[in-house]
Structures are given as structure tokens and as C-alpha cells.
N, C-alpha and C positions, 0 to 999 in steps of 0.2 A: 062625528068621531070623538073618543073621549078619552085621555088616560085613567088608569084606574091606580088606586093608592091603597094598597093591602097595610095592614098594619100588622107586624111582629109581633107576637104572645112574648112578653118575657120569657117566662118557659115553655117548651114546645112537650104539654102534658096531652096523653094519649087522646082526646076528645078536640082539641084543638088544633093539634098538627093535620087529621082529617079533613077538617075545617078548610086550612091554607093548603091541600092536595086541591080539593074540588073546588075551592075558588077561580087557583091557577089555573088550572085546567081548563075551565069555563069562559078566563077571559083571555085563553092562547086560542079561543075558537072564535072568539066572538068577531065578527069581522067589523064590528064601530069601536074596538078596542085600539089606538094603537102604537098605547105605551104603561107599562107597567111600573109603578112607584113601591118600593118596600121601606117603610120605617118604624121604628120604634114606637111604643105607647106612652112609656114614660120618661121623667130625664137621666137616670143613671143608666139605664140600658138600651140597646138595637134586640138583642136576646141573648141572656145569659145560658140558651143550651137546653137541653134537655129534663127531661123531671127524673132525672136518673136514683131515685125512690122510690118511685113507681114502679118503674122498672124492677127495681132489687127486690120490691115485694113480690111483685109479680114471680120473677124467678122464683124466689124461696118457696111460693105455692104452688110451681109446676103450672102455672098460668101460662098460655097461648100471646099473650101480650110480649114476652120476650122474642116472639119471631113476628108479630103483627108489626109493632113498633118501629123496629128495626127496617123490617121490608119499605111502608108508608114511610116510612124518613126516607131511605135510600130512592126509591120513586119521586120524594117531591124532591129534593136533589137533582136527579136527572132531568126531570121537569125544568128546573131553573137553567140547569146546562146547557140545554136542549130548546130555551124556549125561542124563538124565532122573534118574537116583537122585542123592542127596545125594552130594557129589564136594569132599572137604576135603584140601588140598593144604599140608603141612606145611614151606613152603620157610627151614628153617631151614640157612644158609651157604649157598655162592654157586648163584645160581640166574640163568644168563644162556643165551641161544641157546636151543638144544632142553628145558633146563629150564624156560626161561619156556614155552613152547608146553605142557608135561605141565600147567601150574599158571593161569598166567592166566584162562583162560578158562570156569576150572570156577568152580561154585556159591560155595566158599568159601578164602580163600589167608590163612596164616595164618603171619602174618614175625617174626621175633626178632632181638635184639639182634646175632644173628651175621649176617644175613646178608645179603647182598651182591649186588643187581640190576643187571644193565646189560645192553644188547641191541650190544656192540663190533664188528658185523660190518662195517661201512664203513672198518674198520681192516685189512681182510682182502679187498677187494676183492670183499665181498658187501653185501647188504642186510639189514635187520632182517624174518626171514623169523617162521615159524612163528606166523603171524596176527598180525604187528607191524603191517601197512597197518591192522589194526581196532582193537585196543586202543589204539596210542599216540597217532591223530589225536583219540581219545575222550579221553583225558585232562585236565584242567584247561587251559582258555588254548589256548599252542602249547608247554607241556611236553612232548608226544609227540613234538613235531618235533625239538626240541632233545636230547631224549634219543637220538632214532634218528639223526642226524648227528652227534652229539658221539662216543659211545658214553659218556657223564657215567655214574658209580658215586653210585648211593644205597644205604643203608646202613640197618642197622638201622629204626629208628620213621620212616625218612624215606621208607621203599615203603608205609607206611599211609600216612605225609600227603598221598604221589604219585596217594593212588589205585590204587595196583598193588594191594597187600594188602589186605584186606577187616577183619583181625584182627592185632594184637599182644600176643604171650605169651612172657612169660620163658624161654629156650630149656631150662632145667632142668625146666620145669613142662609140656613138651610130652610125656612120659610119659604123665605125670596125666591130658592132655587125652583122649590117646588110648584111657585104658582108661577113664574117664567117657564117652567118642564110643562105644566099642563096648557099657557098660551102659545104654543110652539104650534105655527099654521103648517106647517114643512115638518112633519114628526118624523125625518128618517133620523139614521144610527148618529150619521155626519152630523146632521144641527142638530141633537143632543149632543152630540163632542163635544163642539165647535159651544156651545153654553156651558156646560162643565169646564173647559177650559177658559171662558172668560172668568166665571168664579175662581178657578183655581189660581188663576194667576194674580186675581186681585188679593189671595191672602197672603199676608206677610207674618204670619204668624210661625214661632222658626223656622223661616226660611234658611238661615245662616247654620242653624243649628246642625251638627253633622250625628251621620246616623250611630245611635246608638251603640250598634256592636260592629261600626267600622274599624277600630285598633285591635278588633279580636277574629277580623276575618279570614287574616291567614291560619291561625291557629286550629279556626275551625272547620277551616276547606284541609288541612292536612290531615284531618281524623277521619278522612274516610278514602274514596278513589280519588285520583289524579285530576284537577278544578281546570280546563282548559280557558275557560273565564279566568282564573289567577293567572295561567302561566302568559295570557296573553298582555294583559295589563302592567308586565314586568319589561324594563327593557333589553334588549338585544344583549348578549356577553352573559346576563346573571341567569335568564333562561335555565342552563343548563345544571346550575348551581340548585335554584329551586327544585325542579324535577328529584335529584339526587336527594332532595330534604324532603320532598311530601313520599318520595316512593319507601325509606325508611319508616314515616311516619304513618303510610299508609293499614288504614284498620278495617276488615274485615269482619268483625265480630264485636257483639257489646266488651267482651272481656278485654281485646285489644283496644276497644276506646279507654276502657276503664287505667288500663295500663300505660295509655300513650299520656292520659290529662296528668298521673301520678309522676311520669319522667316531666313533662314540664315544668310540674310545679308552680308555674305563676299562681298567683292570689284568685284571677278570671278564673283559671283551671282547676284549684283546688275547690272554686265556690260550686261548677258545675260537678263536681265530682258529688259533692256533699249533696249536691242535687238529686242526681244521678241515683246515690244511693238509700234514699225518702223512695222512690219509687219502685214498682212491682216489678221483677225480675223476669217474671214473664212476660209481662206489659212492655219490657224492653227488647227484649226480645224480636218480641212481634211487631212490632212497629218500626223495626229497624230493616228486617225483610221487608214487608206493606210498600215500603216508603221506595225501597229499591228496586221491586217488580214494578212496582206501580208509574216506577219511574218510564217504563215502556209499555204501559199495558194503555186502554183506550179509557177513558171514562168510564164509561157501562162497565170495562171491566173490573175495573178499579171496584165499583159497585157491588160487581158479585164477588170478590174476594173479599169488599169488607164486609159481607152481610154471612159469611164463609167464618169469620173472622168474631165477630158479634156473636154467633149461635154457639161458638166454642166458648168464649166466655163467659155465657151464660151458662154453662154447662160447668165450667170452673169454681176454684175457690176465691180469688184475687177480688174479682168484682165486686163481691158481697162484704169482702171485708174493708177494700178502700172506701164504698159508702158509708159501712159505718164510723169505719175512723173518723172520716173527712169530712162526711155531712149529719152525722146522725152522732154519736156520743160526742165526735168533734176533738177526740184524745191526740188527732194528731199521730198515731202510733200504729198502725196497722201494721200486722201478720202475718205477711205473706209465707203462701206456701206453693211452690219451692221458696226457701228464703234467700239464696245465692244463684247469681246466676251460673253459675258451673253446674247447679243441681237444674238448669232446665233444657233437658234432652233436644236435640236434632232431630229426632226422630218426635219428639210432641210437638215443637213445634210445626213438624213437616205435617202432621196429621191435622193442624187446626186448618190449614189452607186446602184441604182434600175438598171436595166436588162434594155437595148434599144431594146428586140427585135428584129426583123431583121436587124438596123442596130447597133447592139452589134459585137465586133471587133474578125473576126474569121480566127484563126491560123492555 
């Protein structure tokens, strides 16, 4: 029996995501497989995402790789979701876009002091794909919403307190981890825990520290539905008082977030605003529905809605110009069209989520 140790492409460029599909695949069958290791190749990253260049050319050429890409990403996604052998995902340094999709979803995600989450694609005229409609509405409160509109960076021990990671271990001791993971005589799920949790507990590295955007959590469980997570944490007599404050506050639309951070006005709220409005208008839009179906829909279908999702964009204007702002002239300054969110119709946005069909993405 042997585990096996894939290693993460920094970027997951169209010739290599292939690659880590049919790897996967090959060692979810192999029956002397029976535990699966995912980690990074170098030290600043786990995978910073996708080659979304490639892509944007692609598109502009009317190339077949904007529905290839997408499909194959969404597949090994499921795959990882889906895999049945132990699957520990060592996201030490930055792990956003297509690295989150190799790591969230499996059995175990296990974050260090180096590294560095965010799902930034509404800053690019995309949405938080790679099963972001499942995981981030699952999160504590309405921290998935706010993560998937902001594109917000948590950091070291703050993707355990988020919920994202499962585990935290001192990035020097993730060696150690790895050769204790593969002398494991008993490879079931449990003695994997059960050693993930002895590292875990031996790090002391801020342990004390309190999470990041805990002072801003009520704030930002009232910008969306009623958080029965908040109203439970409160005690007995204020209950009712709360209610009365988030059902006012409550927002149903990007416009009414936009409105509710302006009546706060704190400095937190006015920065997320300024946030807020860097980003594509559409991009906002649609990631705010994703995030909310998704919030009851299964995996797989999370899947075929974002691959539903993806094929509209690619068909858009937004994408093409966030890459070049952001990665390609770098000006920082993109274009969006629509440029306000008032100018993007209910009715567009209801057609980007319509059924493709025969070519609708199937699991």
C-alpha cells in the first residue's frame, strides 16, 4: 500500500490541469493507493489559480478552450469532492482561484502561518468559481458572502478560524507531517485525524491571536438574511432587539448592500465599499445569487451552475477587460460595461444562469 503525493502546478495552465484530472483519477482506482497528499512546488505558493491569460486569449479567438478549461477544472473539482481515499491538501502559501478548488473540498486542508486565501475574482470580471457557490454560503454567518464580493485576504491561523482549513501546522514541520502521513500502518480517515491533530495542537503559533474580522462580524451577518448563528450567541432579553436590527438591515440586493455599508459609515464599511466599487458590477451581481442558490443546491450542482456561469462570461465584456487591467497593462483601471450596478438588468443576470443544453456540464 502507498500514499501518493501530487504536487500542485502554481498555475493550473490548460496542459497541466489535464495532467492532475488523470492522475487523480488513476490513483482513486488504484486499489495499493490509500492516501492522497496535495502540496505545492515552491515556497511562496500551494497554487495561485488559474492561467486566466490563456483563457482571455483563448476567448478573444473564439477558441474551444473557454468551454474545455472550464469543464476539466469543474471535473477535477468534483473529483476531489467526490474522492473517497484520505485526500490532505497541504495549502502552505497562497492558495486562491483554482488552488482553492485542488484543496477545499477534500477530507483534509491543512494552512500555515505562510499562507494566504482569497477567491479575487469579481476584481476580474469573474465570479468565485471552482465550487465557491458550496463552500463559501456554508461558512460561518454570511462570511462567504463577504469573502466572495470583497475578494477580503485571510492569512495564516485566520483560514482555520474561517473554517476554510481543517488544520494548522507550522510551515517548517509540514515535512515531518508528510513523512508521519505516509508511515501511517492504519491509513483510515480517523488516524489521519487523530495525527493532523497532534501537529495541530502542538502549534503555538497565534494561538491567542483573535480572528481577523471577528469585530466586524455582526456588521457583516446584517448585510444579508437573518444569521441564526449570531442570534444564538447573544444572550437571552437582547435576542429580540437584535432581530429588530438585522431585519431593518437586512439586503437583498448588491444595491441595498451598497446602501446599508454607506448608512454605517464606519471606516471597516466605508473601506469595503471603496472595495466594492474596484469591482465589476456584473461580477457582483452574479456572485451574489451563485453564493445564495448555492447555498442549497448539491455540489455537482453548484458545478453545473458555475460552468453555466463561466460560459456567460466568456461570452461577455467584464472578463476581458479585468485581465487586462489587472494582469496584462497592470493600470489598475478597468472598464466595465455595464459600469453601475443599476445598469445590470434582472433579467441578464437571470439568462446567465439558464440551462446550456447539451452542452450543460455533466458529472
Amino acid at each position: 500500500m502507498a500514499a501518493r503525493v501530487l504536487a500542485a502546478p502554481r498555475r493550473l495552465k490548460p496542459f497541466n490541469r489535464l495532467q492532475v484530472i488523470l492522475q487523480h483519477l488513476a490513483w482513486e482506482q488504484d486499489p495499493e493507493t490509500f492516501l492522497i497528499i496535495i502540496k505545492g512546488t515552491g515556497e511562496k505558493a500551494f497554487c495561485a489559480g488559474g492561467d486566466v491569460r490563456a483563457i482571455a486569449n483563448a476567448g478573444r479567438a473564439g477558441d474551444r478552450l473557454t468551454r474545455d478549461y472550464f469543464r476539466e477544472e469543474y471535473t477535477l473539482n468534483n473529483a476531489v469532492g467526490t474522492c473517497k481515499k484520505p485526500y490532505v491538501a497541504l495549502i502552505d502559501g497562497i492558495t486562491m482561484g483554482g488552488g482553492v478548488g485542488l484543496s477545499v473540498h477534500g477530507h483534509f486542508r491543512v494552512a500555515t502561518e505562510k499562507t494566504v486565501f482569497a477567491m479575487p475574482e469579481t476584481a476580474i470580471g469573474l465570479f468565485p468559481d471552482v465550487g465557491g457557490g458550496y463552500f463559501l454560503p456554508r461558512l460561518s454567518g454570511k462570511l462567504g458572502y463577504f469573502l466572495a464580493l470583497t475578494g477580503f485576504r485571510l492569512k495564516g491561523r485566520d483560514v482555520l478560524k474561517a473554517g476554510i482549513a481543517t488544520h494548522f501546522v507550522e510551515s517548517a514541520k509540514l515535512p515531518d507531517l508528510e513523512k508521519d502521513l505516509i508511515a501511517l500502518k492504519s491509513p483510515s480517515k480517523e488516524n489521519i485525524a487523530a495525527l493532523l491533530n497532534s501537529y495541530h495542537m502542538q502549534t503555538k503559533i497565534d494561538q491567542e491571536k483573535e480572528f481577523v474580522l471577528d469585530e466586524h462580524m455582526e456588521m457583516i451577518n446584517r448585510y444579508s438574511e437573518i444569521s441564526s448563528i449570531l442570534l444564538v450567541r447573544k444572550p437571552e432579553g437582547k435576542s429580540r432587539n437584535i432581530v429588530s436590527q438585522i431585519s431593518v438591515f437586512s439586503a437583498n440586493s448588491m444595491e441595498e448592500i451598497v446602501r446599508k455599508l454607506k448608512q454605517d459609515g464606519s471606516p471597516f464599511a466605508m473601506k469595503q465599499l471603496e472595495t466594492l466599487n474596484k469591482m465589476s458590477p456584473t461580477s457582483l451581481k452574479l456572485t451574489l445569487r451563485q453564493v445564495r442558490e448555492g447555498a442549497s443546491l448539491s455540489l455537482q450542482d453548484v458545478f453545473t451552475m458555475e460552468y453555466r456561469l463561466s460560459q456567460a462570461c466568456m461570452k461577455g465584456h467584464d472578463f476581458y477587460e479585468g485581465v487586462r487591467a489587472v494582469l496584462i497593462d497592470k493600470d489598475q483601471s478597468p472598464r466595465w460595461k455595464p459600469a453601475a450596478l443599476e445598469e445590470v438588468s434582472d433579467e441578464f443576470v437571470d439568462n446567465c444562469f439558464k440551462p446550456l443544453g447539451s452542452d450543460d456540464l455533466k458529472l
